[in-house]
C-alpha positions as CSV (number, residue, x, y, z in Angstrom):
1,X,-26.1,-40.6,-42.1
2,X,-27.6,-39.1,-38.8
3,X,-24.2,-40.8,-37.0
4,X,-21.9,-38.7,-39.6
5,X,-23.9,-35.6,-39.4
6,X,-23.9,-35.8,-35.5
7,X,-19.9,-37.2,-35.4
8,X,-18.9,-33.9,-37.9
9,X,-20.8,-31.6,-35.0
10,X,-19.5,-32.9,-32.5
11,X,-15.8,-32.7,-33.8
12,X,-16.9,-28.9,-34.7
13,X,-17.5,-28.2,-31.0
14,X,-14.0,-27.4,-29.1
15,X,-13.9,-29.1,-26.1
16,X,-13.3,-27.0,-23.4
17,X,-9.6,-28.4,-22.5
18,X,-8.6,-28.2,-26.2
19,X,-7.4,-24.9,-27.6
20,X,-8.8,-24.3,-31.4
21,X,-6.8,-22.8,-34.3
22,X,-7.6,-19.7,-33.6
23,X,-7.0,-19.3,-30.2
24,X,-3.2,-19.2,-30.6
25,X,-3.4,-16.6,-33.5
26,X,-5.7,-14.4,-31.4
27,X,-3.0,-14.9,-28.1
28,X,-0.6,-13.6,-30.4
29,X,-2.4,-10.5,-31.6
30,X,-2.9,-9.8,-28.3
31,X,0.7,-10.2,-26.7
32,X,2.0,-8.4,-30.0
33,X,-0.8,-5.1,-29.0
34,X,0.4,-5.5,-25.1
35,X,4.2,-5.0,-26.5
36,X,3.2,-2.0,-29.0
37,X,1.2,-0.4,-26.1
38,X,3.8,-1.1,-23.6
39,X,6.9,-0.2,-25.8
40,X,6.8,4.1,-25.8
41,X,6.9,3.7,-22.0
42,X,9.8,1.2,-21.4
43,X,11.8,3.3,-23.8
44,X,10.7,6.6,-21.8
45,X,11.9,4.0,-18.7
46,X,14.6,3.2,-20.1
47,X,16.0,6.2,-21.2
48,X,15.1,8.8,-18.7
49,X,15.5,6.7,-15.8
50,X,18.0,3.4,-16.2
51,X,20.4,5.3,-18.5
52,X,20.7,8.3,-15.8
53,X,20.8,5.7,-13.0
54,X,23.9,3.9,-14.8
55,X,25.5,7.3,-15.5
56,X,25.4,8.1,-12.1
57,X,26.7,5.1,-10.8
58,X,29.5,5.1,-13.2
59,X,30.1,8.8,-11.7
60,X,30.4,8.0,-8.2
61,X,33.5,6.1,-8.8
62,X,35.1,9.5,-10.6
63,X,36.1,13.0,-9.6
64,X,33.8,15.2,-11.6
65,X,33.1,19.2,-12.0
66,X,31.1,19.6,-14.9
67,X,33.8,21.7,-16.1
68,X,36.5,19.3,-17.1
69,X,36.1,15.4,-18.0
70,X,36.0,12.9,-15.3
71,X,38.9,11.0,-13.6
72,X,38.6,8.0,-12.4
73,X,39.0,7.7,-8.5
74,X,37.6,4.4,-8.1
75,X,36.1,4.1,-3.9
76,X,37.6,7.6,-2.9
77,X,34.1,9.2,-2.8
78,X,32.8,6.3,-0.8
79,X,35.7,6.7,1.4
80,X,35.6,9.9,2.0
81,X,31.5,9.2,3.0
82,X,32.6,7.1,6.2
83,X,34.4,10.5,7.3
84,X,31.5,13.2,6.2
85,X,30.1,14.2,9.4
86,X,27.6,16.3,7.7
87,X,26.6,13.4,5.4
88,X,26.0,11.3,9.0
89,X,24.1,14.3,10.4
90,X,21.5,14.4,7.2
91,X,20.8,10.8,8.0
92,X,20.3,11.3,11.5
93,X,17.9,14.4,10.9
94,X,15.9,12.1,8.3
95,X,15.6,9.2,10.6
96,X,14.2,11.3,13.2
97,X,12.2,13.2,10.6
98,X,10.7,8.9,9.6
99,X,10.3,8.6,13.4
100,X,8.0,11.2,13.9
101,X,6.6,11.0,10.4
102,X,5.7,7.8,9.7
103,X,3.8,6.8,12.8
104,X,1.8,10.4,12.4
105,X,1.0,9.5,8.7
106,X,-0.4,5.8,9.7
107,X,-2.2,7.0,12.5
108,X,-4.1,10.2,10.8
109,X,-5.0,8.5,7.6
110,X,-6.2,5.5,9.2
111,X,-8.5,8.1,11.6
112,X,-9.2,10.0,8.5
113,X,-10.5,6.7,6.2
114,X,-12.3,5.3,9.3
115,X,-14.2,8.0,10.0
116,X,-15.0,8.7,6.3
117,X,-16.2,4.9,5.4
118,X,-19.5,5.5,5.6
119,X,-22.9,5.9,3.7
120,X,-23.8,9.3,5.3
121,X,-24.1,11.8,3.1
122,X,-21.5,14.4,1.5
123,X,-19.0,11.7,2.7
124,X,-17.9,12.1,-1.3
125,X,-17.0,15.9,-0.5
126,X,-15.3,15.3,2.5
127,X,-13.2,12.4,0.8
128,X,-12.5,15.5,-1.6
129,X,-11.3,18.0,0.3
130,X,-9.0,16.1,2.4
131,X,-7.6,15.1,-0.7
132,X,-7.1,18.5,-2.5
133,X,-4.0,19.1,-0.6
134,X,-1.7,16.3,-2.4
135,X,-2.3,17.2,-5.3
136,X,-1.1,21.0,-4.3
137,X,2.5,21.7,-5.7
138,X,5.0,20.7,-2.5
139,X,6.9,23.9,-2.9
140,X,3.7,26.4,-3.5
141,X,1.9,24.9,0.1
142,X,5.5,24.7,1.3
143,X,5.3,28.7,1.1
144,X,2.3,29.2,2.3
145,X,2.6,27.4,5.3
146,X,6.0,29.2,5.7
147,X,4.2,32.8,5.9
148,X,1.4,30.4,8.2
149,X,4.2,29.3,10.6
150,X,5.7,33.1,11.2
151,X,6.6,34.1,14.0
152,X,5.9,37.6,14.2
153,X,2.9,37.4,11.7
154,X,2.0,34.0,10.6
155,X,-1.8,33.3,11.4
156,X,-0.8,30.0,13.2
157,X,0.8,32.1,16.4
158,X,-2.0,34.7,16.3
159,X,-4.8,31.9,16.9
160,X,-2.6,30.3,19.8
161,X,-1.6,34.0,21.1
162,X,-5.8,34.3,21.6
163,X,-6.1,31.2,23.7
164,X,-3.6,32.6,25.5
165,X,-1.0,30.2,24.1
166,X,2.7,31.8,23.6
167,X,3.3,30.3,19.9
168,X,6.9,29.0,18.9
169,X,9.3,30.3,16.5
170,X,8.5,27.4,14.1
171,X,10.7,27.6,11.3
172,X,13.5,29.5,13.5
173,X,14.3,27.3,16.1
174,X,16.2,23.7,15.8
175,X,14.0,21.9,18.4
176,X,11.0,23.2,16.2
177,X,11.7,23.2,12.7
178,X,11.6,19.3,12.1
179,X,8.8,19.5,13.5
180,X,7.5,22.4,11.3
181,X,8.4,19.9,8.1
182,X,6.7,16.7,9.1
183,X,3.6,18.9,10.3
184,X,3.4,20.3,6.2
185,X,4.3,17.0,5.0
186,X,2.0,15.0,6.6
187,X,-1.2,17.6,6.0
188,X,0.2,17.5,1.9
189,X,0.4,13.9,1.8
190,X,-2.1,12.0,4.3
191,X,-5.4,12.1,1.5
192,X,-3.5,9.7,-0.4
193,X,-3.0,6.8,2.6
194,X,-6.6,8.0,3.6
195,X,-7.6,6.8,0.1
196,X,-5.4,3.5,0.8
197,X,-7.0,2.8,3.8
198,X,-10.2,3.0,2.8
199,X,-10.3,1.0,0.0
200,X,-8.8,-1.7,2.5
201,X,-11.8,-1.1,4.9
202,X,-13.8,-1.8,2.2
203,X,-12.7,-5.2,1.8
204,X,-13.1,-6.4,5.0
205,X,-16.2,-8.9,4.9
206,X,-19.2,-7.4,6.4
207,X,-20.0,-10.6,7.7
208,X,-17.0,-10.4,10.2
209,X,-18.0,-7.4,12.1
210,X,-22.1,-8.8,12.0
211,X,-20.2,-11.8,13.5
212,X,-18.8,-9.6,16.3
213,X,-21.7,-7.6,17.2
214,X,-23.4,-11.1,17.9
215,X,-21.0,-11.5,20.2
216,X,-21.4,-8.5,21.8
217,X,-18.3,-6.9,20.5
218,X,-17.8,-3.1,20.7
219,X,-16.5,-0.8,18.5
220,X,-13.1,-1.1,19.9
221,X,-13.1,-4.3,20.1
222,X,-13.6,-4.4,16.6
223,X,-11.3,-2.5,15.3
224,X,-8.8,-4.1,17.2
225,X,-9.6,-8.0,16.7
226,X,-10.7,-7.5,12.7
227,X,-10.1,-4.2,11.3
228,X,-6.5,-4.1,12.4
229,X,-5.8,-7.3,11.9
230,X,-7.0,-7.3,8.5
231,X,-5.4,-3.9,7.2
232,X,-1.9,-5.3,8.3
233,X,-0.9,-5.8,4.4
234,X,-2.0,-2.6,3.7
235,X,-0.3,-0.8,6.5
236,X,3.1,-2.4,5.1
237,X,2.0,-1.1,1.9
238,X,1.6,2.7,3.7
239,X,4.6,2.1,5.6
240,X,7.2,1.7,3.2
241,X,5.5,4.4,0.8
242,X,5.7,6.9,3.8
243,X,9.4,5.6,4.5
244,X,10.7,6.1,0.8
245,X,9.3,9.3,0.6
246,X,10.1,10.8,4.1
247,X,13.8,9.7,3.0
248,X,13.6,11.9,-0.4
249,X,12.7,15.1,1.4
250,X,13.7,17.7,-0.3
251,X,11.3,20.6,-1.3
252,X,9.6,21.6,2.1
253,X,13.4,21.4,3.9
254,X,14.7,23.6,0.7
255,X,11.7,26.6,0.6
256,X,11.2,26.5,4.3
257,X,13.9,26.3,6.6
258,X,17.2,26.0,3.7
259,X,18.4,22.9,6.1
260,X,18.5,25.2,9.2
261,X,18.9,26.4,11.8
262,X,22.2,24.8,12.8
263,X,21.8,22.4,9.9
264,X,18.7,21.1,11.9
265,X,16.6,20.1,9.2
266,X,19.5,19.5,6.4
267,X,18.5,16.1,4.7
268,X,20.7,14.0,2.5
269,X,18.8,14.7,-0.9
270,X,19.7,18.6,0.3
271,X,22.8,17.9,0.6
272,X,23.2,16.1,-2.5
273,X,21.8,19.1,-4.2
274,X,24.2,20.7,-2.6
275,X,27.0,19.2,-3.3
276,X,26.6,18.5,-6.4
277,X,25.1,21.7,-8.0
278,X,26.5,24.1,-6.1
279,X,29.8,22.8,-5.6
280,X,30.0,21.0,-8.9
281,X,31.1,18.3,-6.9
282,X,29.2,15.9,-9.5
283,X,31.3,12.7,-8.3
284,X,30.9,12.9,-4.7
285,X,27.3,13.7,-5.0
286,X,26.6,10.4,-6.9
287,X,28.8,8.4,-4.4
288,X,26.0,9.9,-1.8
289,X,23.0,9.3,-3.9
290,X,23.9,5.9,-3.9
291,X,24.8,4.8,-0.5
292,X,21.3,6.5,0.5
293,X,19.8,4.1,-2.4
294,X,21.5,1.8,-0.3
295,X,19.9,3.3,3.2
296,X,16.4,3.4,1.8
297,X,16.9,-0.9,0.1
298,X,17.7,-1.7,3.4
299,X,15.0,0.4,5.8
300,X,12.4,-1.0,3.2
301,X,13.6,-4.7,3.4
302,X,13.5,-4.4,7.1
303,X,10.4,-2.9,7.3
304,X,8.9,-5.5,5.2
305,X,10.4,-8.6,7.7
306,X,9.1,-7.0,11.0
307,X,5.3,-6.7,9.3
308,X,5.8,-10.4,8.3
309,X,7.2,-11.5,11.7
310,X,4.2,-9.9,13.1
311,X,2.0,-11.6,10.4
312,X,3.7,-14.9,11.7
């Protein structure tokens, strides 16, 4: 009897490798919640985003003005691309707008999260306050910093005109108003890598750096030989986030400098704008939407092999 009673508790007990009746029936309720929960926003996906995209793709092979129905001109917009010389100058203005972008953002916001991971006090307001700024509308700190950068007025020139500084034109000169952009874009959007970069600090094991002080390690040397080292996934991470974006520049180009002077700051989302809604040229402006899909897939990809040959 004792044998049965113990035999009939033991079969009761699930063995830990052996799935009970109920554990299938409970998976199921839960991938059947995951699906209702994750529905409304694949449809929202799917309709405002992957419908557009195939619209547009099916565009860029057509000659289209809004005003009468498309015709089909199969690679003619893509043709004429490899002879728009302004279409090759917005991708050279972007690419030096990435090369003195990108580089700025990594090495500000890792300065910024290095010097505010600590336990000091009021590190949670400064952490605050340097992030206020992205979450400022692009093209309200866009004009602000336009009436900052003025030449005759702007506050900017009137603090470097007191240290005896002659202050630029900004804004209204070509060899200054790139530069104008990536100083606004990188002020808007450098809390956000700051926030990326330290969380990664915070990962690193505290152990490495006690490690390094035995050995008589500096600061420097520690930043270079472990905290480096160990944020390199998380600067790929930064890097191609600052690299997508820098390519889609559009709002600080369009309510500061309208792609001048000389066309000096005209980027190719601008001049997809352009083309397509205020020349109706709906076609041709999908056929360049596309090839700089194309541009970013293939900046992006590379980006990602030269962080893992250095990884190697």
């Amino acid at each position: 009897m004792t044998q049965t009673l113990a035999g009939r508790s033991a079969a009761g007990r699930a063995s830990p490798g052996r799935a009970r009746p109920g554990d299938s029936l409970l998976s199921r309720h839960q991938a059947r919640a995951g699906a209702l929960f994750a529905a409304p926003p694949m449809v929202l996906f799917l309709v405002f985003t992957v419908l557009p995209v195939i619209g547009a793709l099916g565009l860029s092979f057509t000659s289209y003005d809004v005003l009468t129905p498309p015709t089909w001109a199969g690679l003619a917009n893509y043709a004429r691309l490899l002879k728009d010389a302004t279409f090759a100058l917005t991708l050279k203005n972007i690419l030096l707008y990435c090369a003195m972008f990108v580089p700025a953002m990594i090495a500000v916001s890792l300065l910024l999260a290095v010097a505010l991971n600590s336990r000091l006090p009021a590190m949670g307001v400064f952490r605050t306050v340097y992030y206020i700024p992205v979450v400022t509308s692009p093209v309200a700190a866009a004009t602000v910093w336009t009436w900052m950068l003025n030449s005759h007025y702007g506050p900017v020139n009137e603090i470097l005109g007191f240290l005896g500084i002659p202050g630029p034109a900004w804004v209204g000169d070509s060899s200054t108003a790139m530069l104008s952009i990536v100083l606004v874009t990188l002020w808007q959007g450098v809390g956000s890598n700051m926030l990326i970069y330290l969380a990664g600090l915070q990962n690193i094991p505290g152990h490495l750096y006690e490690a390094a002080a035995l050995d008589g390690a500096g600061r420097w040397a520690a930043f270079a030989h472990i905290t480096w080292p160990q944020l390199r996934t998380t600067t790929m991470f930064v890097t191609t986030l600052s690299l997508i974006g820098a390519f889609q520049l559009f709002d600080q180009a369009y309510v500061m400098t309208k792609g001048g002077p000389g066309n000096s700051t005209l980027t190719p989302v601008y001049q997809i704008y352009e083309t397509g809604f205020n020349r109706l040229h709906m076609g041709y402006a999908s056929a360049q939407a596309f090839t700089l899909f194309l541009v970013i897939v293939a900046v992006t990809v590379l980006n990602m092999r030269l962080n893992r040959s250095d990884e190697t």
